[in-house]
N, C-alpha and C positions, 0 to 999 in steps of 0.2 A: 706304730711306735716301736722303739726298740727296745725299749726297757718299760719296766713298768712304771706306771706313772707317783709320784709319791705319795697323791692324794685325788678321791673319789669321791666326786660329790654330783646333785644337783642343786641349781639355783632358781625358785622362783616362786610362784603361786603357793601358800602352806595346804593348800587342800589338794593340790595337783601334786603334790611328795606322797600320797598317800599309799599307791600301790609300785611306782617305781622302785624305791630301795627294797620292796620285797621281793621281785621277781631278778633286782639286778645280785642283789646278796643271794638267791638261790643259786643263779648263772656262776656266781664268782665260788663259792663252795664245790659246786660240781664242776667248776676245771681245777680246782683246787690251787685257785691265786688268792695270796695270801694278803688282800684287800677287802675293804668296808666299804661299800655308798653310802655317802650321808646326804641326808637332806639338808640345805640350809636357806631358811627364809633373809631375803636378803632385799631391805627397802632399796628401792630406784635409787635416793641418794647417797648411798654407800656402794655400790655395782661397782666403779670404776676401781675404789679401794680394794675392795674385795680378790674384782680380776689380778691387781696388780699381784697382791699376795700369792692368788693361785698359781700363777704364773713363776713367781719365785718357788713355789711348793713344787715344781714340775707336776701339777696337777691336771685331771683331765675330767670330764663330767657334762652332763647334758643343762639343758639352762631353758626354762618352760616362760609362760608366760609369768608378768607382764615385760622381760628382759632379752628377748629372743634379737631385736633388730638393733638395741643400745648394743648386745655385746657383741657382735656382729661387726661393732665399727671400733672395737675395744680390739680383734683379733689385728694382728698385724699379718699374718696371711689366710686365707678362706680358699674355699673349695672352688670349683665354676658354678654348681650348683646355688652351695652359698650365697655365691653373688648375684646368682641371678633371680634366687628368691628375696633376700635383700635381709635373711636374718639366719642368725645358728641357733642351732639347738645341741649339736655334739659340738665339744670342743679339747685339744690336748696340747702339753706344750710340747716345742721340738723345737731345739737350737738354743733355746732361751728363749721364748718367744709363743704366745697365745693362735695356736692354729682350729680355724672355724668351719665346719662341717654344715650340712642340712640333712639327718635321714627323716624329715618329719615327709619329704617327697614319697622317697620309696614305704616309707612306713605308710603312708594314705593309699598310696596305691596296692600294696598289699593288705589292707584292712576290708577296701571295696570287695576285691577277691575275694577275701573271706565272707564277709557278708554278703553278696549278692553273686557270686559266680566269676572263674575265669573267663573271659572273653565280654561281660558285659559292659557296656557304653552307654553314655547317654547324649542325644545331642544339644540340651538348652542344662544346663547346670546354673542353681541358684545358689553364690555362696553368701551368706551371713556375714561378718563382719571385711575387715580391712588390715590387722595384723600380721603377723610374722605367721602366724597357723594359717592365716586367707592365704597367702602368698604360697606358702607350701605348697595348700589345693591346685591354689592356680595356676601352678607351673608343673603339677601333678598331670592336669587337665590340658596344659598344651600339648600334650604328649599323643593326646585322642584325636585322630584326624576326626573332625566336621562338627567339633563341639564347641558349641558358643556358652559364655559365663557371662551372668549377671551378679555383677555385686551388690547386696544392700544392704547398710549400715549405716549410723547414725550419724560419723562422719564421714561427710561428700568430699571433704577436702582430699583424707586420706586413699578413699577409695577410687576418686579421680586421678590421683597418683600412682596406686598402682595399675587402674586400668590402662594409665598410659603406657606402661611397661608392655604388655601383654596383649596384641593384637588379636587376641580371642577372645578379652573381655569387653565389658561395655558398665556402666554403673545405670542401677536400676533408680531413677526417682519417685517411685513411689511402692508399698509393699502390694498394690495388686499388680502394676507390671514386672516383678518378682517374682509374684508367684504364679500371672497366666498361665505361660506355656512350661513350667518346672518339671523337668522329669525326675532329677535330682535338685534333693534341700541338701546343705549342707551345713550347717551350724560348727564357726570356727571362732564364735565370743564365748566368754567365760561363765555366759550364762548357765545356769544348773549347776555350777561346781558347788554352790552353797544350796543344802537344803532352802526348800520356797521360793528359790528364783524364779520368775516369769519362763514359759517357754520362749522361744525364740521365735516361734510361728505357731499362734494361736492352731490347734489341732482343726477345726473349724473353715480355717483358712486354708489349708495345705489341696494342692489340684487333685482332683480323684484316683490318679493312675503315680501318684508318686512316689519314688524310693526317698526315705529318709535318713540321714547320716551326721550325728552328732560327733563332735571330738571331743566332748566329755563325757568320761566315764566316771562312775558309779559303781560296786558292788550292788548287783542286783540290775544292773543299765541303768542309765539315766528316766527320771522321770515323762523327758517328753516321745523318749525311743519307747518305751509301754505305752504311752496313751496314743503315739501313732501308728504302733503295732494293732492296740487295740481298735484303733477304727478302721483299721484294713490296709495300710500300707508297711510295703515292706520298709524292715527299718533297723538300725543297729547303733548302738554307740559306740566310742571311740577304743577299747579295749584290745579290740585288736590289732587297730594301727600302733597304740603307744606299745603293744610286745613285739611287734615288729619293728617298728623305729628302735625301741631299744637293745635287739638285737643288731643291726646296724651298726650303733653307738658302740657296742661291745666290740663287731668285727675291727672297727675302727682304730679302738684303743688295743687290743692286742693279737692283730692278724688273724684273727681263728673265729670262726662261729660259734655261738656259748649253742649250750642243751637247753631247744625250746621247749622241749617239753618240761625240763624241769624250771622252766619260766611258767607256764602256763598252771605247771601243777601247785604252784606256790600260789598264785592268787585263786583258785578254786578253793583250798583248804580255808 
């Protein structure tokens, strides 16, 4: 962008606002742009209202579940990326008009990095659900020459859909040809976001030799990244990728890389 944008927000899940405007408000202080992130919970049937507004505001901001692929089709131009994951999560306006980003891509693939190693790969990847966050993984994942995706989720309709997109996935019918051969879990439903949610894969259940990787985070990790830690696999939640996708988001909105560290040191505190 060229200018700054008039207004800073995120849109979506109220439990998923929870550590973003903290680390993006540290980022915006230590460049010293004289801008807020706000979070705004915004039901499914006011979205389109809301964009139009934004839009009018020359507003820019990231946009989480459950809104990732409705507003995706609300931009009037998007990324390639974008469009090939099939939803945004960054988005700014330019010309007049709602322009739609994806860093939930690069943000996944630098969270692996973090948690398990430069250079690591898996070849059988089992992702969890079928949304805007599965799609990220799994256009994350085409990128890994000789790795095959299972998706498995509750709905086949959706996950048929995007397997079709993606000549490296396949959809899993039932949760033990899932988990057979898994080198990597990767949980991209919203499960855990509320304290007492269900794991997403009974701890019990997960193959002996598996990397674990939720995309929800928690202060303190999420619940089922401890209890698969504790039975022996490695494992991490999604904290990492969300400081680096929203690093990304930031490059995005004002050419310049914010201070990660003073992202990272703001949700420690």
């Amino acid at each position: 962008m060229s200018a700054l944008p008039g207004r800073l927000v995120l849109l979506g899940h109220p439990v998923a606002h929870s550590l973003s405007p903290v680390f993006q408000n540290a980022a915006l202080r230590r460049a010293g742009l004289p801008l807020t992130y706000e979070a705004l919970d915004v039901p499914p049937a006011r979205l389109e209202r809301v964009a139009s507004e934004l839009r009018v505001a020359d507003a820019a901001g990231n946009v989480t579940v459950p809104h990732k692929e409705t507003f995706g089709r609300l931009c009037a131009r998007r990324s390639p990326i974008a469009d090939r994951v099939g939803a945004v999560n960054t988005f700014w306006t330019e010309d007049g008009v709602l322009v739609g980003d994806n860093t939930d891509v690069g943000g996944f693939e630098e969270g692996v990095v973090r948690a398990f190693g430069a250079g690591r790969r898996w070849s059988r990847v089992t992702v969890i659900g079928a949304g805007g966050s599965a799609a990220a993984v799994v256009a994350a994942t085409e990128r890994w020459l000789e790795t095959k995706v299972l998706l498995w989720t509750r709905s086949v309709e959706r996950a048929a859909a995007l397997a079709a997109r993606f000549p490296h996935v396949q959809v899993a019918t039932s949760r033990e040809q899932a988990m057979a051969h898994a080198e990597l879990i990767v949980n991209a439903t919203p499960l855990g976001l509320a304290i007492g949610d269900q794991f997403p894969v009974a701890i019990q259940d997960l193959p002996a030799k598996a990397s674990v990787f939720d995309l929800v985070y928690q202060r303190g990790e999420s619940a089922w990244v401890r209890a698969a830690r504790g039975a022996g696999h490695p494992a991490a939640d999604g904290l990492g990728m969300l400081i680096a996708q929203g690093a990304l988001s930031f490059e995005r909105w004002f050419g310049r890389a914010p201070d990660r560290e003073a992202m990272w040191s703001s949700v420690r505190n």
